[in-house]
LOKE-567434 format. One record per atom (N, C-alpha, C, O): residue in three letters; z, y, x. Coordinates in steps of 0.1 Angstrom, whole numbers, plus 5000, padded with zeros to 4 digits. Atoms other than C-alpha are relative to their C-alpha. Example, Ala and Ser with C-alpha at 12.3 -4.5 7.8 and 13.67 -1.06 7.14 Angstrom:
BEGIN
ALA500049885009ALA507849555123ALA500050125009ALA500750125019SER500049894991SER507149895137SER500850114992SER500950224997
REM end
This chain:
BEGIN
UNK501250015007UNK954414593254UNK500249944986UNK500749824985UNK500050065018UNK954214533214UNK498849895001UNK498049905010UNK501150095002UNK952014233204UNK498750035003UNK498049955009UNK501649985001UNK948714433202UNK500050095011UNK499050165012UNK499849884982UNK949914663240UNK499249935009UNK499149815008UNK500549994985UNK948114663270UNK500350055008UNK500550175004UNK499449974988UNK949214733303UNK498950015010UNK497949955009UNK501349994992UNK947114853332UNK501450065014UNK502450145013UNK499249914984UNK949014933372UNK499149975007UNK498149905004UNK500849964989UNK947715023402UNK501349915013UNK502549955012UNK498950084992UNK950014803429UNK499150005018UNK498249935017UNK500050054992UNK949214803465UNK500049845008UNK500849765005UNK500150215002UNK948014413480UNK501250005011UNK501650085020UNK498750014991UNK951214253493UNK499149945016UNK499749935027UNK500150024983UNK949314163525UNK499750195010UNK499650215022UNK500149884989UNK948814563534UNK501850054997UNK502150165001UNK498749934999UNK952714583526UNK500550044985UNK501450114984UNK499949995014UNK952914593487UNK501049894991UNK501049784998UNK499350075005UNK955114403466UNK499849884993UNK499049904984UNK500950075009UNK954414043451UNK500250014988UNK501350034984UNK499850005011UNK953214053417UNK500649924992UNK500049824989UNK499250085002UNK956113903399UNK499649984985UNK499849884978UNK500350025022UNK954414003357UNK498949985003UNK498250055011UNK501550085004UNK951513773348UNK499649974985UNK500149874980UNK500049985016UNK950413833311UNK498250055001UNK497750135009UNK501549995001UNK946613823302UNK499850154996UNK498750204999UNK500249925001UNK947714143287UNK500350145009UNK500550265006UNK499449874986UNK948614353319UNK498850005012UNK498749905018UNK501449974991UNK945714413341UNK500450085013UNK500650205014UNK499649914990UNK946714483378UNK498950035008UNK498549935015UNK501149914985UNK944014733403UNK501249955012UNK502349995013UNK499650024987UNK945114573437UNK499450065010UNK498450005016UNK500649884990UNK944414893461UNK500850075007UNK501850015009UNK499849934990UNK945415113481UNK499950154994UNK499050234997UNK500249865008UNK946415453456UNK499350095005UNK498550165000UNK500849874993UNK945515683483UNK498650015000UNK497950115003UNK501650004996UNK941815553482UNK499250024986UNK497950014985UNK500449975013UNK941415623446UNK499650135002UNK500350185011UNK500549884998UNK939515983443UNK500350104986UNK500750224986UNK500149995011UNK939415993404UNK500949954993UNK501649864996UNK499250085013UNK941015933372UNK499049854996UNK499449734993UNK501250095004UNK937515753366UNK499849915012UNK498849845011UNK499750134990UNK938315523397UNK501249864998UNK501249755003UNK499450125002UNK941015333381UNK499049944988UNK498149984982UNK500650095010UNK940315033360UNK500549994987UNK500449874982UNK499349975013UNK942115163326UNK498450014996UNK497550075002UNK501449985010UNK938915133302UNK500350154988UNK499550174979UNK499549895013UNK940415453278UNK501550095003UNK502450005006UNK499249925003UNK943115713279UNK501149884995UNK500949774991UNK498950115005UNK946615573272UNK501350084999UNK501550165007UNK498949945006UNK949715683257UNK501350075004UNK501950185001UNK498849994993UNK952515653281UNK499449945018UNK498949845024UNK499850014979UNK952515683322UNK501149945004UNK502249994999UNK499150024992UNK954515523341UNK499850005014UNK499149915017UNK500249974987UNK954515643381UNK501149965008UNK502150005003UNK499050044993UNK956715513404UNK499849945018UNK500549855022UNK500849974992UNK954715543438UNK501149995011UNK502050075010UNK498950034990UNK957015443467UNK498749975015UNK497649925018UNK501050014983UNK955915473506UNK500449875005UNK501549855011UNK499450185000UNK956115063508UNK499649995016UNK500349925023UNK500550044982UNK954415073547UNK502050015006UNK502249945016UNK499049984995UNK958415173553UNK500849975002UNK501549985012UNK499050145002UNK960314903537UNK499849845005UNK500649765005UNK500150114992UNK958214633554UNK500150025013UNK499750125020UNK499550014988UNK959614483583UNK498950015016UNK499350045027UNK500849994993UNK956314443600UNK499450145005UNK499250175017UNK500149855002UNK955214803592UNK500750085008UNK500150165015UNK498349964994UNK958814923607UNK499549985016UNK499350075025UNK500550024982UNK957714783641UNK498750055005UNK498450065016UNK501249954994UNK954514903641UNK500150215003UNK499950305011UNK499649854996UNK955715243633UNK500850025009UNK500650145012UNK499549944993UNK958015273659UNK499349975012UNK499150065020UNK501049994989UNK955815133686UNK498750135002UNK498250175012UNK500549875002UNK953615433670UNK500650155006UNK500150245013UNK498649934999UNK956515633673UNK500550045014UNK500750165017UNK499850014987UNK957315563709UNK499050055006UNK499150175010UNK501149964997UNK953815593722UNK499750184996UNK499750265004UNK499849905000UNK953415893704UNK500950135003UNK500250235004UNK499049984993UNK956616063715UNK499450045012UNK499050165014UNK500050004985UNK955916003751UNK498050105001UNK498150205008UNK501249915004UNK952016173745UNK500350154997UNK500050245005UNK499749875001UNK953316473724UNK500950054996UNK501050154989UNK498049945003UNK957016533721UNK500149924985UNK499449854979UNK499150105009UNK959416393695UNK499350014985UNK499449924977UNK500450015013UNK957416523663UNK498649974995UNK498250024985UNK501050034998UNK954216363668UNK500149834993UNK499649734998UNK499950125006UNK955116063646UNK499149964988UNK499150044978UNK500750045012UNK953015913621UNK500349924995UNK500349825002UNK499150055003UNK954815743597UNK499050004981UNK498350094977UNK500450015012UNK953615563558UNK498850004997UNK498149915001UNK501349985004UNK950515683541UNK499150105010UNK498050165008UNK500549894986UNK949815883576UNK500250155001UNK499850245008UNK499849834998UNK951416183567UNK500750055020UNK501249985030UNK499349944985UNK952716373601UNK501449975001UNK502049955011UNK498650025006UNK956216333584UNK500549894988UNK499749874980UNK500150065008UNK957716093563UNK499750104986UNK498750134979UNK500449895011UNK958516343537UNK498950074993UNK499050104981UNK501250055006UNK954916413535UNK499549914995UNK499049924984UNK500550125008UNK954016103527UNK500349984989UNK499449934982UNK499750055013UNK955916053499UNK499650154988UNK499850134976UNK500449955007UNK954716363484UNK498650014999UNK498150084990UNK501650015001UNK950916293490UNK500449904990UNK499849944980UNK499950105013UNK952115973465UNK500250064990UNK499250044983UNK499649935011UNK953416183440UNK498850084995UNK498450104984UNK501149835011UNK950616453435UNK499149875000UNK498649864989UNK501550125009UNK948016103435UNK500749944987UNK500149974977UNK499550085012UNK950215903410UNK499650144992UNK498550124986UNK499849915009UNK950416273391UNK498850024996UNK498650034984UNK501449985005UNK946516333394UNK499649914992UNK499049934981UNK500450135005UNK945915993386UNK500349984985UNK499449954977UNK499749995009UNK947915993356UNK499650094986UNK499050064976UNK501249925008UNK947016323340UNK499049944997UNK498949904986UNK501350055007UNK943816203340UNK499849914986UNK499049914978UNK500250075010UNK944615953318UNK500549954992UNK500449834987UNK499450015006UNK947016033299UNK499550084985UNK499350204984UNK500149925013UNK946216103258UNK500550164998UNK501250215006UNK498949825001UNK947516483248UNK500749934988UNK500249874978UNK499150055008UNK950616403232UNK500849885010UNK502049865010UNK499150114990UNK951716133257UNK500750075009UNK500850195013UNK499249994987UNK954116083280UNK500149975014UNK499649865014UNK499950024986UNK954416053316UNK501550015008UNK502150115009UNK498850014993UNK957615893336UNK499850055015UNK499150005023UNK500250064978UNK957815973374UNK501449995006UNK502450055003UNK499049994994UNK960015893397UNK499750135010UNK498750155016UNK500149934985UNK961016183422UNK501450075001UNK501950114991UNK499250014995UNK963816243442UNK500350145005UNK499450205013UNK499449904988UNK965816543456UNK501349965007UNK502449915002UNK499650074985UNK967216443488UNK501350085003UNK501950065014UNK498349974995UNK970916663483UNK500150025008UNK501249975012UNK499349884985UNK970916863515UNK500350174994UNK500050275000UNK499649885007UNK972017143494UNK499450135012UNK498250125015UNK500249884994UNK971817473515UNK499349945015UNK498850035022UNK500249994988UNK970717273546UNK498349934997UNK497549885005UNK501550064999UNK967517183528UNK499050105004UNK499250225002UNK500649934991UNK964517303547UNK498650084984UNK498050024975UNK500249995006UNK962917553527UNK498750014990UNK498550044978UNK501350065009UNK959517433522UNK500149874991UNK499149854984UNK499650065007UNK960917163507UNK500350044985UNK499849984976UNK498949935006UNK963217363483UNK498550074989UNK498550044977UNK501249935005UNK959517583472UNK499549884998UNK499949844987UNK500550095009UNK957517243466UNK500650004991UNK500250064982UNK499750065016UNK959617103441UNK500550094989UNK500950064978UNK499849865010UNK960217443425UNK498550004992UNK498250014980UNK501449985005UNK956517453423UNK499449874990UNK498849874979UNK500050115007UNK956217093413UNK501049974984UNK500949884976UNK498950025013UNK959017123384UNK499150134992UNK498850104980UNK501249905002UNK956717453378UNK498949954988UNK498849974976UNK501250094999UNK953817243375UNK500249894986UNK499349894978UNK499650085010UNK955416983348UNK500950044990UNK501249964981UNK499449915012UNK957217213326UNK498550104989UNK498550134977UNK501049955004UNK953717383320UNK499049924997UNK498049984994UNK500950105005UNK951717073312UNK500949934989UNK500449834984UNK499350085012UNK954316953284UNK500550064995UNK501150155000UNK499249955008UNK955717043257UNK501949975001UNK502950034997UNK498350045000UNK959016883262UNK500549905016UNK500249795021UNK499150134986UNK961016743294UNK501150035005UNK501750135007UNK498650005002UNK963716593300UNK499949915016UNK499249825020UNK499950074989UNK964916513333UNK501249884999UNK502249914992UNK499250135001UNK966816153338UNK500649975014UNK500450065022UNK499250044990UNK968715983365UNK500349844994UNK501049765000
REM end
């Protein structure tokens, strides 16, 4: 942020499994929620359109330890109910791999919304390198999603 910047995120509360907030600046403004329960652009607390996105939307229920044990006692139970793919796992997708793509299209809606024309938008998203053994609905999202982000911008450049 330059002298006269403002900052606005959306963070998950570290007691449902979210990260502690480590930047404290009068000028950064953090929504402590739960992304998925956001509906709108007009549900975050950004007062105005803004320049640059940054998205970086991570399935955090997965990396905490507590979470971990809850999911697999989910896991087991469910299992023994309706066979091995009856797992519920993250933001409650059926799959993990869902889950982390229900993050991505909210961060993406979320953003669009409230991104200036002319701005930028970062995201993080990942292809998972199973080359030929990836499963092919996978392989069609992110065709459609790379689709999807070539036709809303004038220019992009993919990073690593």
């Amino acid at each position: 942020l330059g002298p006269m910047g403002h900052g606005y995120g959306v963070t998950l509360p570290y007691q449902a499994g979210g990260f502690p907030m480590l930047l404290h600046d009068h000028r950064f403004h953090i929504q402590v929620c739960n992304l998925m329960e956001l509906q709108t652009p007009k549900d975050l607390e950004c007062p105005e359109p803004v320049d640059v996105i940054m998205a970086d939307a991570q399935d955090l229920s997965k990396k905490n330890p507590t979470n971990q044990r809850e999911a697999k006692k989910k896991s087991k139970a469910a299992r023994s109910k309706q066979g091995p793919e009856a797992e519920t796992v993250g933001v409650g997708a059926a799959c993990g791999p869902l889950g982390i793509w229900a993050l991505t299209f909210q961060e993406i809606m979320l953003g669009l919304g409230m991104l200036k024309a002319g701005g930028t938008f970062f995201f993080r998203f990942g292809w998972r390198g199973r080359g030929v053994q990836e499963e092919h609905w996978y392989r069609e999202a992110i065709m459609r999603l790379l689709g999807l982000v070539l036709n809303s911008f004038d220019k992009v450049i993919p990073f690593k």
